[in-house]
C-alpha positions as CSV (number, residue, x, y, z in Angstrom):
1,X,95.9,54.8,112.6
2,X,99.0,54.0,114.3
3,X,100.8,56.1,111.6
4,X,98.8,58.9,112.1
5,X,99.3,59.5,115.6
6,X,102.9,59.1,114.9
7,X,102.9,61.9,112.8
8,X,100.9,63.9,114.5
9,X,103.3,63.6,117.8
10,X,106.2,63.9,115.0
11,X,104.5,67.2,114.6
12,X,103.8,68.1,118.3
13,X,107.3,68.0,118.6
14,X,109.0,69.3,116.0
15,X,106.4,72.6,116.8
16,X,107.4,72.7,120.5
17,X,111.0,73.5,120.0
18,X,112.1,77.2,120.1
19,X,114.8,78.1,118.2
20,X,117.8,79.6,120.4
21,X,119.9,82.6,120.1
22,X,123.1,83.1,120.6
23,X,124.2,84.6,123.6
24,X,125.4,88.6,123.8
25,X,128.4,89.8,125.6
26,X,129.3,93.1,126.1
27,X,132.8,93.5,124.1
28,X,136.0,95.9,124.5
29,X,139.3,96.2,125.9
30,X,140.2,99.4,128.2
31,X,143.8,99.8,126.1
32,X,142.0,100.7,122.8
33,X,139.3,102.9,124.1
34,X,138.9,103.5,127.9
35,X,135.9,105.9,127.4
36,X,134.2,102.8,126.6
37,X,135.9,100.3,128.7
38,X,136.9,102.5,131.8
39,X,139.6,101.0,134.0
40,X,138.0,102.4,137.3
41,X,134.7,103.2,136.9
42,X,131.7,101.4,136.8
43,X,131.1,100.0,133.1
44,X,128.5,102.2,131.5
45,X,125.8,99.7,129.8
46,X,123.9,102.5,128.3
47,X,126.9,103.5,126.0
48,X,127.9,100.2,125.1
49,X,125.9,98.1,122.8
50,X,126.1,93.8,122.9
51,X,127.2,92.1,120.8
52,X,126.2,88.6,119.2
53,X,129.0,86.0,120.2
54,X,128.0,84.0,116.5
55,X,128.2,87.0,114.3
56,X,131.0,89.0,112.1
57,X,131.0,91.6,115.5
58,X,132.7,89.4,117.7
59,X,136.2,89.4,117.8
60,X,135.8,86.3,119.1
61,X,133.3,83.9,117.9
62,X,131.9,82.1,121.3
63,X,129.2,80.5,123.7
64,X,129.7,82.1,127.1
65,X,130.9,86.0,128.1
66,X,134.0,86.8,129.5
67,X,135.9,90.1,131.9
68,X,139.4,90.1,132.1
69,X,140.9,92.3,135.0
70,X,144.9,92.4,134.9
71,X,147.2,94.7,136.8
72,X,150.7,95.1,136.6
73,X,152.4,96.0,140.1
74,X,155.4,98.5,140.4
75,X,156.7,101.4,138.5
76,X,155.0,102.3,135.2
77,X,151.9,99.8,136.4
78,X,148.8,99.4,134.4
79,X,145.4,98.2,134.7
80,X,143.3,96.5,131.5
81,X,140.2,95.4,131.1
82,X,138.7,93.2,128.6
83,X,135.1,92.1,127.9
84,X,134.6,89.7,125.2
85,X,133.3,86.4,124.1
86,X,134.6,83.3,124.8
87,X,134.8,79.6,124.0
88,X,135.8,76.2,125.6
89,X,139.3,75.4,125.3
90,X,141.7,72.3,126.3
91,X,141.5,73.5,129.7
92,X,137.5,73.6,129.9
93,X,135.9,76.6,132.0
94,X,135.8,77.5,135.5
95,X,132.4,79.1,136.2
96,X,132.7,82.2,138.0
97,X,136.2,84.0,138.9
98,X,139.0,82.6,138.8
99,X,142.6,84.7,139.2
100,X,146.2,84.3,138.8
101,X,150.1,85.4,138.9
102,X,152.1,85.2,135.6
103,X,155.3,84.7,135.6
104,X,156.3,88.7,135.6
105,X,154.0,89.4,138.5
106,X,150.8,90.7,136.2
107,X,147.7,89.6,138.6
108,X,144.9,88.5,136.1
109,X,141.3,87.9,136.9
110,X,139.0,86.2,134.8
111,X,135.2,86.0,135.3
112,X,133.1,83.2,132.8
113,X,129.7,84.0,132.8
114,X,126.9,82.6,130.6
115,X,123.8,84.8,130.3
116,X,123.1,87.4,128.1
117,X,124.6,90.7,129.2
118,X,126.5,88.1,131.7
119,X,124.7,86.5,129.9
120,X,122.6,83.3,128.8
121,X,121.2,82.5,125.6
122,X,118.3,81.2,124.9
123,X,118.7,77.6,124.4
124,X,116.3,74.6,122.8
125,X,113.4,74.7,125.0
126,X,110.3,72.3,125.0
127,X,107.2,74.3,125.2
128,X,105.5,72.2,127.6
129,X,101.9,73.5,127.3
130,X,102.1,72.2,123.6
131,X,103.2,68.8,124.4
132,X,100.6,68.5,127.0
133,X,97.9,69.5,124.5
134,X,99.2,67.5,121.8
135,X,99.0,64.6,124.1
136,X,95.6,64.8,125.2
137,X,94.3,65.5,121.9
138,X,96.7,62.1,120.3
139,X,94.5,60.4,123.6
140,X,91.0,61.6,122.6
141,X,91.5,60.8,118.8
142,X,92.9,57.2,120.1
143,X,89.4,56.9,122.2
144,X,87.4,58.5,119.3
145,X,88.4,57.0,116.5
């Protein structure tokens, strides 16, 4: 009997998790197209399509979404943007915006973000309505049987 419920929770649980999806980003960079990256304008969402950080689209494979902002100062300045996917590295990842000077005065700002479209996947998620039935039918069978 013992074995049975066992099982049956087994079960419970192993049918409560939902499988997650990897998390979309938009992706481009303003130097290779600015149509679809613009520089100055607002980012049109409606021409630019996500893409799936885990799949052969991403020009880099990641778990979170990143915008790069950098602008050079001075004669013959630029501004690029980049959008892109992004993963953990030796430094680990400050949340939000953080922004910097290089060492020949190009101002970068760089925005992590982790939900889809700025951007959260869907993760591992316990359907609790399952595990509550589950457990109140493993009690009634206990009482029943």
């Amino acid at each position: 009997m013992a074995k049975l419920e066992f099982l049956a929770v087994l079960l419970g649980l192993f049918l409560s998790f939902q499988e997650g999806s990897a998390i979309q980003c938009y992706q481009c960079d303003s130097q290779e197209n600015s149509d679809l990256c613009p520089q100055e304008t607002p980012f049109d969402t409606t021409i630019n399509a996500m893409v799936d950080c885990n799949s052969f689209e991403a020009n880099t494979p990641g778990q979170f979404c990143v915008k790069i902002y950098q602008e050079s100062a001075g004669y013959g300045s630029w501004i690029k943007i980049t959008r892109r996917c992004a993963s953990q590295t030796d430094q680990g990842i400050a949340w939000g915006c953080r922004w910097s000077w290089d060492n020949v005065g190009v101002f970068r700002n760089t925005c992590y973000c982790q939900h889809d479209a700025c951007n959260s996947a869907g993760s591992m998620s316990l359907n609790v309505m399952l595990v509550a039935l589950l457990g109140s039918v493993s009690i009634a069978l206990k009482k029943w049987l």
